[in-house]
C-alpha positions in Angstrom: 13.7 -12.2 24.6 13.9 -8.8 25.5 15.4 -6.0 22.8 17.7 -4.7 25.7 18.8 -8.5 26.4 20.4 -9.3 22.5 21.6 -6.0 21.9 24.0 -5.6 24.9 25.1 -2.5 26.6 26.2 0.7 24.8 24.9 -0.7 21.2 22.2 1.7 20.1 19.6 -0.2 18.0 19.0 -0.5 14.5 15.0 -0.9 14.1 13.8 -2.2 10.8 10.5 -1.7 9.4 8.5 -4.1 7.4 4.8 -2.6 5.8 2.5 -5.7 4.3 0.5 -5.7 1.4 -3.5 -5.9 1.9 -5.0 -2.9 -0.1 -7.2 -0.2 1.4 -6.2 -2.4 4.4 -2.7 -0.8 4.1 -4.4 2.9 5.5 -3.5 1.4 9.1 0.0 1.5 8.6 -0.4 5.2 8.7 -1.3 4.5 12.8 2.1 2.4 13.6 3.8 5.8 11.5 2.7 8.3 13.3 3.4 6.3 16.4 7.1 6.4 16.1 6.8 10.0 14.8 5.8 10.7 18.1 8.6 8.6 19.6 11.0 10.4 17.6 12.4 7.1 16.4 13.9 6.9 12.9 13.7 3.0 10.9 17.2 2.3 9.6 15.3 0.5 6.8 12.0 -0.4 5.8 10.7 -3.0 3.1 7.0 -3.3 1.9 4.8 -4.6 -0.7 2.0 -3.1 -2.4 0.1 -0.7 -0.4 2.7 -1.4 2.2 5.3 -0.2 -0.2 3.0 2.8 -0.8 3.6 4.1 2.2 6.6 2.5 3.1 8.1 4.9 -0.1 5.8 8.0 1.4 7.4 7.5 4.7 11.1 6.6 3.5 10.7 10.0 0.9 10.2 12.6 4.2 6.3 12.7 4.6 5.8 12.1 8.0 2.8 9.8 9.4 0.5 12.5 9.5 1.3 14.3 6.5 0.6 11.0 4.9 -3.1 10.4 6.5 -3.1 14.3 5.0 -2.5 12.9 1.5 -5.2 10.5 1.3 -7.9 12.4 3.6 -7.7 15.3 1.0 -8.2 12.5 -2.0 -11.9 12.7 -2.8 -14.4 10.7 -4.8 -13.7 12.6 -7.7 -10.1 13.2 -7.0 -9.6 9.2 -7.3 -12.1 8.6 -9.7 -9.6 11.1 -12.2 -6.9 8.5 -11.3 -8.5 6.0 -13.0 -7.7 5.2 -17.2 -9.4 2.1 -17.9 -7.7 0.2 -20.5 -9.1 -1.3 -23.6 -8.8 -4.5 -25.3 -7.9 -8.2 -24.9 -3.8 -7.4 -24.4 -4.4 -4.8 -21.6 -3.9 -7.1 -19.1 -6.0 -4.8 -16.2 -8.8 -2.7 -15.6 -6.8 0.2 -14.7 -4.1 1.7 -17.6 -2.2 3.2 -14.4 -0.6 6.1 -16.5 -2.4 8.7 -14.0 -1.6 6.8 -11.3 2.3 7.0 -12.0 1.8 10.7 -12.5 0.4 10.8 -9.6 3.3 8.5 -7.5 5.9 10.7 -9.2 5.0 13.9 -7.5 4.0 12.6 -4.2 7.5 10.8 -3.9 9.5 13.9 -5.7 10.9 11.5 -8.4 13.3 10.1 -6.4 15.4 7.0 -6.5 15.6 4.5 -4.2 19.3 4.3 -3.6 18.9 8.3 -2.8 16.2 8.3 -0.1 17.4 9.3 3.5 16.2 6.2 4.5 17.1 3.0 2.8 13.9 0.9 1.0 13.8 -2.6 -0.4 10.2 -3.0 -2.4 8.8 -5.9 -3.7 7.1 -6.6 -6.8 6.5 -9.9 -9.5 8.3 -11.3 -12.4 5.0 -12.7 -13.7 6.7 -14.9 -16.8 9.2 -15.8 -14.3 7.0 -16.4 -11.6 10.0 -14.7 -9.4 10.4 -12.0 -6.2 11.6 -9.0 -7.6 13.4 -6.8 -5.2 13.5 -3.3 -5.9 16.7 -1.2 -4.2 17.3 1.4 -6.7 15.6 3.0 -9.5 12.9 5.1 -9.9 10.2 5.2 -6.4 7.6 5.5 -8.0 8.6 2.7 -10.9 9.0 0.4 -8.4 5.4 0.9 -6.4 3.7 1.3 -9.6 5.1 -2.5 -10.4 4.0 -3.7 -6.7 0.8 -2.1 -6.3 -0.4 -4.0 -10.0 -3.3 -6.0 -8.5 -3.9 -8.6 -11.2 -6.6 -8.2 -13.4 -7.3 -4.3 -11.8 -3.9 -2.8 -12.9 -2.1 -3.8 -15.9 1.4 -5.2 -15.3 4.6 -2.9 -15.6 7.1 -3.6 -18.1 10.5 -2.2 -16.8 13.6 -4.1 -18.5 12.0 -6.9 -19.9 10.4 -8.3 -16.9 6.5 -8.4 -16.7 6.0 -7.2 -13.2 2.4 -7.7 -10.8 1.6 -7.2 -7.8 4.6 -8.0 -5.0 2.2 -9.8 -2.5 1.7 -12.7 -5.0 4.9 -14.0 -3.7 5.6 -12.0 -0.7 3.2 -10.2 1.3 5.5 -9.1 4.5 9.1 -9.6 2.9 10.2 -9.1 6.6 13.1 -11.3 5.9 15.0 -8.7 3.0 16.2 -6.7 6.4 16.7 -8.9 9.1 20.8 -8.3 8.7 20.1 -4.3 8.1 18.5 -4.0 11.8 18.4 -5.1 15.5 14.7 -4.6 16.2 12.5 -6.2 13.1 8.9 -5.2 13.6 6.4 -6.2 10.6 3.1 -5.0 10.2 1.1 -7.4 8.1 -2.5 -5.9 7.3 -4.1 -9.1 5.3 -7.1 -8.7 7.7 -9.6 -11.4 8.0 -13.2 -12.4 7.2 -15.8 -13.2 9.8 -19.1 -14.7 9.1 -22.1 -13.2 10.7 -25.3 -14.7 11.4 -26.6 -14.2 7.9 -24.8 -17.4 6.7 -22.8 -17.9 3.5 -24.1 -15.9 1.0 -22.7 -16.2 -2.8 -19.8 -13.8 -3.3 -20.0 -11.7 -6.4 -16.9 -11.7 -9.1 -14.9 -8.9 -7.1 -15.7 -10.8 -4.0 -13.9 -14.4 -5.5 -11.1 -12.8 -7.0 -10.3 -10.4 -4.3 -10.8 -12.9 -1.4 -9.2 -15.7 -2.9 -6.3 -12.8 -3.3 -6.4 -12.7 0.3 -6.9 -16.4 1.0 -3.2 -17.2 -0.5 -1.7 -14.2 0.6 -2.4 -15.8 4.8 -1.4 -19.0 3.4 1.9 -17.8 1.8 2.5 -15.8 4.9 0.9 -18.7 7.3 4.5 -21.0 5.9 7.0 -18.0 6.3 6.3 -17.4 9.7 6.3 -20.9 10.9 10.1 -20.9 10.1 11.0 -17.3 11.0 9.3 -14.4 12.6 10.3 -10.4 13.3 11.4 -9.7 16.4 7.7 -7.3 17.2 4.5 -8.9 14.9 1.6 -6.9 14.3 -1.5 -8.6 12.9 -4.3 -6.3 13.4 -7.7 -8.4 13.1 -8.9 -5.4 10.4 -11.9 -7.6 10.0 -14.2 -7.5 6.9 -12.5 -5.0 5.7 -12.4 -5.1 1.8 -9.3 -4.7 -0.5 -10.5 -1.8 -2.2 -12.4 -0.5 0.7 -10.2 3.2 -0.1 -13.5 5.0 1.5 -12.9 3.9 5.0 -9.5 5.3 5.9 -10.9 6.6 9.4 -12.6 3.3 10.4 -9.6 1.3 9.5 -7.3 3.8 11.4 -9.7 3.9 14.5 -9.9 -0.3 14.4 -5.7 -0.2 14.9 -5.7 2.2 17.7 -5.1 -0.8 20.2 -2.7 -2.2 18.5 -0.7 1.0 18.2 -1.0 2.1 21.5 0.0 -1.4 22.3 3.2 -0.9 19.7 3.4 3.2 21.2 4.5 0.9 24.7 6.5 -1.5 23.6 9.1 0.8 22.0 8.8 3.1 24.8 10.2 0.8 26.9 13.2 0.6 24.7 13.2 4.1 23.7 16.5 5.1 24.6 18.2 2.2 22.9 16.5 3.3 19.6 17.9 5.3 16.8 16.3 8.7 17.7 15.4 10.5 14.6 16.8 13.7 15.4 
């Protein structure tokens, strides 16, 4: 069904914006943002976990697609390498202490709070005792993508009011469904990507290789379930293949691999453009 054909005459549309987890992966989300940028069409609400709740806070904060890819193009080797605090111990629970890292999400998000943010955001993030979703609507930004961006075993779990939070794609990869009654056009962007084999054969995978991919195995699974009982009204599943979780280095490839799908996106709402909430 067409978006013109639900909404009915004279009802300007609502379009929701859903940003999946997947890591490095999550860099192409930066192509969909830019596209309605240049659309000059505003989400009424967006939802995302891990990376996708990255940007998803970026975006929902005031930086625009572009000043986004900005961000991360000026981030060299070095400049990430500083980010990272290993921790020490048997109780640290992660690689990565994540103390420069918060530092780091607090400026780029102007310690904000959610319920503040011109537009509204719902992230996701783990009870890991619980084995629970945890929705985050208000609070501190950069609190909340700190707890959803705590890949297990690479970042040590947040602690925010008693609740041992990990990574939000555990559970939920594309929480599409937190905004289906906030909007009239859902669009979700889900960037687990996808291995192919070449003609090399199966080789053995190393220990980042296991943990990461079997990461990625269950996230398509979980996801795989959801959307065999309900989808978003626009899906994009870019094929992103071989690309590796923490593949951070290859933010231009990854963007350049999207542009079909973009462009393909870049038509679809112009079609519907003058139905959609302009951003002006």
């Amino acid at each position: 069904m067409g978006l013109l054909d639900f909404l009915g005459v004279g009802k300007p549309a609502r379009l929701g914006l859903t940003l999946g987890g997947g890591g490095a992966r999550g860099f192409a989300h930066i192509a969909f943002l830019k596209v309605l940028d240049e659309l000059e069409i505003r989400p009424a609400v967006i939802s995302g976990t891990s990376m996708g709740a990255l940007m998803g806070a970026l975006y929902a904060t005031g930086h625009s697609g572009l000043a986004i890819e900005r961000i991360f193009k000026a981030m060299h080797l070095l400049d990430i390498v500083s980010l990272v605090d290993l921790s020490w111990g048997r109780t640290a629970g992660g690689l990565i202490h994540g103390e420069k890292v918060m530092r780091t999400l607090a400026k780029l998000t102007q310690n904000r709070r959610i319920e503040e943010l011109p537009i509204p955001l719902k992230i996701v993030a783990t009870d890991f005792w619980k084995q629970s979703e945890v929705v985050f609507t208000q609070g501190s930004v950069a609190d909340a993508v700190r707890a959803s961006i705590s890949l297990p075993g690479v970042f040590e779990p947040v602690v925010l009011e008693n609740q041992v939070l990990v990574d939000g794609s555990i559970l939920n990869s594309l929480p599409y469904e937190l905004i289906r009654d906030e909007c009239d056009l859902l669009v979700a962007i889900n960037v687990i990507g996808e291995r192919i084999l070449d003609n090399t054969g199966r080789t053995k995978p190393t220990i980042f290789e296991v943990m990461l991919g079997s990461f990625q195995i269950m996230e398509a699974a979980h996801l795989e379930t959801k959307l065999a009982c309900a989808q978003p009204d626009y899906y994009i599943k870019p094929s992103l293949s071989n690309v590796e979780l923490l593949d951070f280095k290859n933010m231009d490839h990854i963007l350049a691999s999207v542009k079909p799908e973009a462009d393909l996106f870049r038509s679809y709402l112009e079609k519907n453009r003058s139905r959609l909430v302009s951003a002006a």
